[in-house]
PyMOL Python script that loads the backbone (N, CA, C, O; Angstrom):
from pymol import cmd

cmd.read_pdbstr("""\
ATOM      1  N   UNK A   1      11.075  11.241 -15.522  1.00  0.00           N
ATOM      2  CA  UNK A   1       9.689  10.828 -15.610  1.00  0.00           C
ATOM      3  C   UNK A   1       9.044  11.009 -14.245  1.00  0.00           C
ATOM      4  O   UNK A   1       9.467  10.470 -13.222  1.00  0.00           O
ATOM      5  N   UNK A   2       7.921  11.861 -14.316  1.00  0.00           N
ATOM      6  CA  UNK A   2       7.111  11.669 -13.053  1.00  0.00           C
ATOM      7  C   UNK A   2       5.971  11.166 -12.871  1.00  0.00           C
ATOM      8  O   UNK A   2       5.003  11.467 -13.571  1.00  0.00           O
ATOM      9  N   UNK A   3       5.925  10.232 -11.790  1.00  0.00           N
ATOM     10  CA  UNK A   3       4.584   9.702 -11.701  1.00  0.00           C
ATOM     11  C   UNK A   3       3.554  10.833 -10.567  1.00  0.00           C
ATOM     12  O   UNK A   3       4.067  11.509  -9.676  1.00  0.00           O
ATOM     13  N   UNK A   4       2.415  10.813 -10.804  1.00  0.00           N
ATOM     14  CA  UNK A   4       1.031  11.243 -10.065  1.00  0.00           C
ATOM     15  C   UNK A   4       0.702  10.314  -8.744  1.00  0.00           C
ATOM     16  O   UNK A   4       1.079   9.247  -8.260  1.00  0.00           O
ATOM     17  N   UNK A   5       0.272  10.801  -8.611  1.00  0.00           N
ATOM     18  CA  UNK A   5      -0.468   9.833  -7.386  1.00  0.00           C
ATOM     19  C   UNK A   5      -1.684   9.074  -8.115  1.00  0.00           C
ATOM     20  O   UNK A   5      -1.925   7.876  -7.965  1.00  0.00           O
ATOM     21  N   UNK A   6      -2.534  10.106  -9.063  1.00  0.00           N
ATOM     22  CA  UNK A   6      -3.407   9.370  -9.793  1.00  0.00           C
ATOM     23  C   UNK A   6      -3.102   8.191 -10.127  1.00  0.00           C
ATOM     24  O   UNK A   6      -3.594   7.212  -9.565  1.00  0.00           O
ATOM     25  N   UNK A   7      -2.100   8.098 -11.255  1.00  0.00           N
ATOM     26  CA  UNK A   7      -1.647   7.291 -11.809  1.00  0.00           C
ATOM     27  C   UNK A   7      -1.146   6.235 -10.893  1.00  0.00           C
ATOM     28  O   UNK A   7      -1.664   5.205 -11.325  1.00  0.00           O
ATOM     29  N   UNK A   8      -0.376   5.917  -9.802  1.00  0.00           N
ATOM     30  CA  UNK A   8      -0.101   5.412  -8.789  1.00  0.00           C
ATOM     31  C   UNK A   8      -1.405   4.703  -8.304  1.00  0.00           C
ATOM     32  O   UNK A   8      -1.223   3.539  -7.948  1.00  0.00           O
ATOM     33  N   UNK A   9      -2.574   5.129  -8.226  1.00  0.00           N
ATOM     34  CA  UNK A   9      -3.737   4.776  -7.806  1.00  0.00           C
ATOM     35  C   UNK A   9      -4.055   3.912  -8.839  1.00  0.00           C
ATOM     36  O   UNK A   9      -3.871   2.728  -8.559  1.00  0.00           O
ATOM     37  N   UNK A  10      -4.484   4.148  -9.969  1.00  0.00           N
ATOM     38  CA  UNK A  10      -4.697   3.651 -11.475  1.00  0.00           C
ATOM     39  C   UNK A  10      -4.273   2.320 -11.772  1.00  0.00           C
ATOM     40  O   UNK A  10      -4.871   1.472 -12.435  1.00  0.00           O
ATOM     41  N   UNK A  11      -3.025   2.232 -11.127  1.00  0.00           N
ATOM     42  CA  UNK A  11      -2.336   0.967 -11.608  1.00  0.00           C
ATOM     43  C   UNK A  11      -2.351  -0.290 -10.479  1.00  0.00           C
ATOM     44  O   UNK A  11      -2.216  -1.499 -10.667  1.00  0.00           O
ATOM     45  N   UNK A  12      -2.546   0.394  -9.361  1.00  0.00           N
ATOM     46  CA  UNK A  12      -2.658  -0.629  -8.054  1.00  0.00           C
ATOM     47  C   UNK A  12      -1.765  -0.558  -7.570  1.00  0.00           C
ATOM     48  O   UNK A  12      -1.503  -1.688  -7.157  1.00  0.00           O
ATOM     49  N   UNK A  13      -0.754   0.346  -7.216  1.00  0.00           N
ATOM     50  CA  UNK A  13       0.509  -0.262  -6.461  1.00  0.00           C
ATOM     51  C   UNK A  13       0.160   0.135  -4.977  1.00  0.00           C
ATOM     52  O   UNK A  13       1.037   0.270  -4.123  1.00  0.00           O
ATOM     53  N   UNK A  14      -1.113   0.302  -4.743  1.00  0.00           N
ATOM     54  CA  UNK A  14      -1.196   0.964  -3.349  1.00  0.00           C
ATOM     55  C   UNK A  14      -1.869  -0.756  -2.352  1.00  0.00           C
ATOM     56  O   UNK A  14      -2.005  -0.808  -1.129  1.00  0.00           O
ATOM     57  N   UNK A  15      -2.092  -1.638  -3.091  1.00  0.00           N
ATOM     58  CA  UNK A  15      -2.600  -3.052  -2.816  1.00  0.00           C
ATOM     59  C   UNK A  15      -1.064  -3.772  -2.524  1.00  0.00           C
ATOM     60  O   UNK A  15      -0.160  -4.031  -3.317  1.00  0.00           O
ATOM     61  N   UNK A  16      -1.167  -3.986  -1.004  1.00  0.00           N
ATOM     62  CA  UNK A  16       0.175  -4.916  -0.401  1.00  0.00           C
ATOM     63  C   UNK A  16      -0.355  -6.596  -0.311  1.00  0.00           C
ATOM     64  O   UNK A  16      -1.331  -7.071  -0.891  1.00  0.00           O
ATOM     65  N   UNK A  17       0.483  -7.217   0.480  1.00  0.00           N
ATOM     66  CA  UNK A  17       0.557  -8.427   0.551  1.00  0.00           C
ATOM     67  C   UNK A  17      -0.798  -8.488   1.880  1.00  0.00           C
ATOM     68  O   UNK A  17      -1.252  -7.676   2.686  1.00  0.00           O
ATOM     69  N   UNK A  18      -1.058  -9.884   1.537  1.00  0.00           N
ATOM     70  CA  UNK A  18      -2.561 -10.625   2.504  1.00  0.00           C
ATOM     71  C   UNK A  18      -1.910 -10.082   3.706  1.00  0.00           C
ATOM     72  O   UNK A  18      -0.682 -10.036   3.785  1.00  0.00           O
ATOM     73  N   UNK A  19      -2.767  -9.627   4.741  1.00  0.00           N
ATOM     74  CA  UNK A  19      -2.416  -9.517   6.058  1.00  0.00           C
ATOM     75  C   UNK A  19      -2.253 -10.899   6.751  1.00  0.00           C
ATOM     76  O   UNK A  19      -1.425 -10.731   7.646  1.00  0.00           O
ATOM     77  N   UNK A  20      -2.550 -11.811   6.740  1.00  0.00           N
ATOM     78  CA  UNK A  20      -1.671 -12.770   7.433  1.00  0.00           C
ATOM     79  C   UNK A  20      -0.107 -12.812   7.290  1.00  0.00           C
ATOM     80  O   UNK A  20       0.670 -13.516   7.936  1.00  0.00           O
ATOM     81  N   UNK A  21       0.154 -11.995   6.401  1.00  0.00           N
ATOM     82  CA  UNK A  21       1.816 -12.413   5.632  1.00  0.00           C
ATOM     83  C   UNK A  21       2.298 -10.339   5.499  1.00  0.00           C
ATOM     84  O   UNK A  21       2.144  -9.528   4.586  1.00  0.00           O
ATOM     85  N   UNK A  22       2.869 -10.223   6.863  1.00  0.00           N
ATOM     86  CA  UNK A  22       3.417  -9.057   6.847  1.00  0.00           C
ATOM     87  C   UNK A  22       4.266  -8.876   7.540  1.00  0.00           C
ATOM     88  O   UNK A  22       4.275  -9.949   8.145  1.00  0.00           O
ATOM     89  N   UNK A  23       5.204  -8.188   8.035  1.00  0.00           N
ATOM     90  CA  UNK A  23       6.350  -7.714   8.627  1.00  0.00           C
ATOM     91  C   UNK A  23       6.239  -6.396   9.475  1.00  0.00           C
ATOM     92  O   UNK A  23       6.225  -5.298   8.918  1.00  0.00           O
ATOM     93  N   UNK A  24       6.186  -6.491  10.390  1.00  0.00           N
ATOM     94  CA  UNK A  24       5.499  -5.458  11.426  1.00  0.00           C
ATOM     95  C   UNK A  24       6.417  -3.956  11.401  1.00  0.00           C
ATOM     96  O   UNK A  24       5.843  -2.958  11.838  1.00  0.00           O
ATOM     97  N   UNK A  25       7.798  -3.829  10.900  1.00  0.00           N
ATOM     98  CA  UNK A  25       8.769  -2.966  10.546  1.00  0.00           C
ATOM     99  C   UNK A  25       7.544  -2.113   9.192  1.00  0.00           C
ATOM    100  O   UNK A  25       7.777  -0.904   9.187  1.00  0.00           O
ATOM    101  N   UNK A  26       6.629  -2.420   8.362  1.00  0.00           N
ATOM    102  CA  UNK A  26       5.971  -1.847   7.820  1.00  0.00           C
ATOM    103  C   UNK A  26       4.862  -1.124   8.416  1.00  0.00           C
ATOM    104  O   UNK A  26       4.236  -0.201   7.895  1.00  0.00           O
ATOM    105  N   UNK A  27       4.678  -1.652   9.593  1.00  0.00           N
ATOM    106  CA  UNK A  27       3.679  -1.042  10.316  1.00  0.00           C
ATOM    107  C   UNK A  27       3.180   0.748   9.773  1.00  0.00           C
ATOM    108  O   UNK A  27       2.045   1.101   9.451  1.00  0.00           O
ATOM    109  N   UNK A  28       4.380   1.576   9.820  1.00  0.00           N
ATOM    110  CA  UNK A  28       4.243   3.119   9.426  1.00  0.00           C
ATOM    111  C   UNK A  28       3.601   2.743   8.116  1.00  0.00           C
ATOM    112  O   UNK A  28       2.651   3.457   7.793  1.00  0.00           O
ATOM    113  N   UNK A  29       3.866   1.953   7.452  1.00  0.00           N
ATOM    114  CA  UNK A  29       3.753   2.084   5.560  1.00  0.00           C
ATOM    115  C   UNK A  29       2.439   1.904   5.754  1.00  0.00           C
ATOM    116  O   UNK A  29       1.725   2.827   5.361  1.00  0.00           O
ATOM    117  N   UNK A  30       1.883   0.918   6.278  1.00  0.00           N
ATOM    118  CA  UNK A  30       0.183   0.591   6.092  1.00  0.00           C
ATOM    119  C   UNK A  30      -0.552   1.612   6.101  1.00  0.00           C
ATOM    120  O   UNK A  30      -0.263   2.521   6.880  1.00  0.00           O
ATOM    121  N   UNK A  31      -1.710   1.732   5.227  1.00  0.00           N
ATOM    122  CA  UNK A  31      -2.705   2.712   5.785  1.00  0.00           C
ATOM    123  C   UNK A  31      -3.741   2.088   6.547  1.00  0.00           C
ATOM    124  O   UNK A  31      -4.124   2.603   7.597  1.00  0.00           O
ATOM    125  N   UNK A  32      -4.356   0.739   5.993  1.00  0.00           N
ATOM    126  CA  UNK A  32      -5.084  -0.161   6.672  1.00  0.00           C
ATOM    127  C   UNK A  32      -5.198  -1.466   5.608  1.00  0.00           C
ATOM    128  O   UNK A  32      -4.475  -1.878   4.700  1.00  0.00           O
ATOM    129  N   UNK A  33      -6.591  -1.939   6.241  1.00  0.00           N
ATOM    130  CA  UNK A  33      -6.544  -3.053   4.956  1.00  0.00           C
ATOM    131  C   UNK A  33      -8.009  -3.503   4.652  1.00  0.00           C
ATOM    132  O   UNK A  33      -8.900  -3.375   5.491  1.00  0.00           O
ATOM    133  N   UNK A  34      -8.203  -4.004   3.488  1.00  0.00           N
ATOM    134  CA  UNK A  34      -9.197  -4.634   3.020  1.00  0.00           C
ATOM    135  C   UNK A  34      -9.526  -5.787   2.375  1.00  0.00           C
ATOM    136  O   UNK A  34      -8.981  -6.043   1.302  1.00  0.00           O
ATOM    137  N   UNK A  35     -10.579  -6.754   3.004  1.00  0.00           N
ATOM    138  CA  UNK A  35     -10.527  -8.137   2.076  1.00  0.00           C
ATOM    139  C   UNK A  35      -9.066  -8.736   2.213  1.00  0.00           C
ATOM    140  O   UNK A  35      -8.318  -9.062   1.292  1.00  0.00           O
ATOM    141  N   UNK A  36      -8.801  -8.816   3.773  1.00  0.00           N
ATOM    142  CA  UNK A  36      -7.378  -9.502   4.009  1.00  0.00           C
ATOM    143  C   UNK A  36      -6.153  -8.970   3.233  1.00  0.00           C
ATOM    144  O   UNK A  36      -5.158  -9.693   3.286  1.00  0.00           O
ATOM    145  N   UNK A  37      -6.065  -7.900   2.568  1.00  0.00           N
ATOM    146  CA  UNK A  37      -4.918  -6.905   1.992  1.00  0.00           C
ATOM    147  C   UNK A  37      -4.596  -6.032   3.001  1.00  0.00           C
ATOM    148  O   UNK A  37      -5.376  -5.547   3.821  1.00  0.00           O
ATOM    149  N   UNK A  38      -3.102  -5.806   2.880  1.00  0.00           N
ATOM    150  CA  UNK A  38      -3.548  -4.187   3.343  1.00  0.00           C
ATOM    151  C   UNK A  38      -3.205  -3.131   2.207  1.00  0.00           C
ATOM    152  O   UNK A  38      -2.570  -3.579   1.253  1.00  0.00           O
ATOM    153  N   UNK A  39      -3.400  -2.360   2.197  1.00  0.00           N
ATOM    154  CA  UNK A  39      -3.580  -0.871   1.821  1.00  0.00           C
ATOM    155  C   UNK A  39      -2.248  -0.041   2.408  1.00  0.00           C
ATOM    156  O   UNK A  39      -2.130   0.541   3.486  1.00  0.00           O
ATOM    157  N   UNK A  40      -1.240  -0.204   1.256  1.00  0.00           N
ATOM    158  CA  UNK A  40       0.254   1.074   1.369  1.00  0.00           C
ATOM    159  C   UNK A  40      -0.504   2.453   1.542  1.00  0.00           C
ATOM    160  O   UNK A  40      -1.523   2.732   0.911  1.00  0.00           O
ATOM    161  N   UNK A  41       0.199   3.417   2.611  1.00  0.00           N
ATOM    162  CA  UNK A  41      -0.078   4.411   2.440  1.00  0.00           C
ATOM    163  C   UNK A  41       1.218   5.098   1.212  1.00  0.00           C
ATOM    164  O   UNK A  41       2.446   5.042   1.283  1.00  0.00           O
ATOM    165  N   UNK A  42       0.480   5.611   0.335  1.00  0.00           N
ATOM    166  CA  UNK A  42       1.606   5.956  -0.774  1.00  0.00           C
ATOM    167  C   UNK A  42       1.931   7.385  -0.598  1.00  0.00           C
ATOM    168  O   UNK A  42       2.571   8.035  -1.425  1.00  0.00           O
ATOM    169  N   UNK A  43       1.462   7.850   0.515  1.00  0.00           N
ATOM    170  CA  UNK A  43       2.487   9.334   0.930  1.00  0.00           C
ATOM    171  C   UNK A  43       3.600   9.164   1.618  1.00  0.00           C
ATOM    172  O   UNK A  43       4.633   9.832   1.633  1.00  0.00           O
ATOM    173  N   UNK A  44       3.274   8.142   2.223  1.00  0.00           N
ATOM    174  CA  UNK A  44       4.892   7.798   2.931  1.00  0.00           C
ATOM    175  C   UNK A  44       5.264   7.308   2.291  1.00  0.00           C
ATOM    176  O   UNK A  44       6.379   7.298   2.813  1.00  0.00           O
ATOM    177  N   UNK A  45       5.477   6.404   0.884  1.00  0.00           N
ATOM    178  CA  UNK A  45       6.478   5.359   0.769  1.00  0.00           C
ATOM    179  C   UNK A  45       6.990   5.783  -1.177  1.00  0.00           C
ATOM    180  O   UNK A  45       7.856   5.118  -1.747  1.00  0.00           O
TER     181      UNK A  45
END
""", "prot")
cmd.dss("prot")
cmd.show_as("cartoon", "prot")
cmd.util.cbc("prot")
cmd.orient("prot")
């Protein structure tokens, strides 16, 4: 089964945990953040 990126987008998995509550070893993964989220970059991960 392959997933898209569309689809990846579609469903939300690109929405991480509140930025008060992160682990700095993710630092590469973030793309940024919004409304106290951050934002997975889903090409890296």
């Amino acid at each position: 089964m392959s997933v898209t990126m569309r689809e990846m987008l579609e469903a939300g998995v690109h929405f991480g945990h509140q930025t008060r509550f992160w682990n700095p070893k993710m630092a590469p993964f973030i793309f940024g953040h919004r409304n106290k989220i951050h934002i997975i970059n889903l090409e890296k991960t």
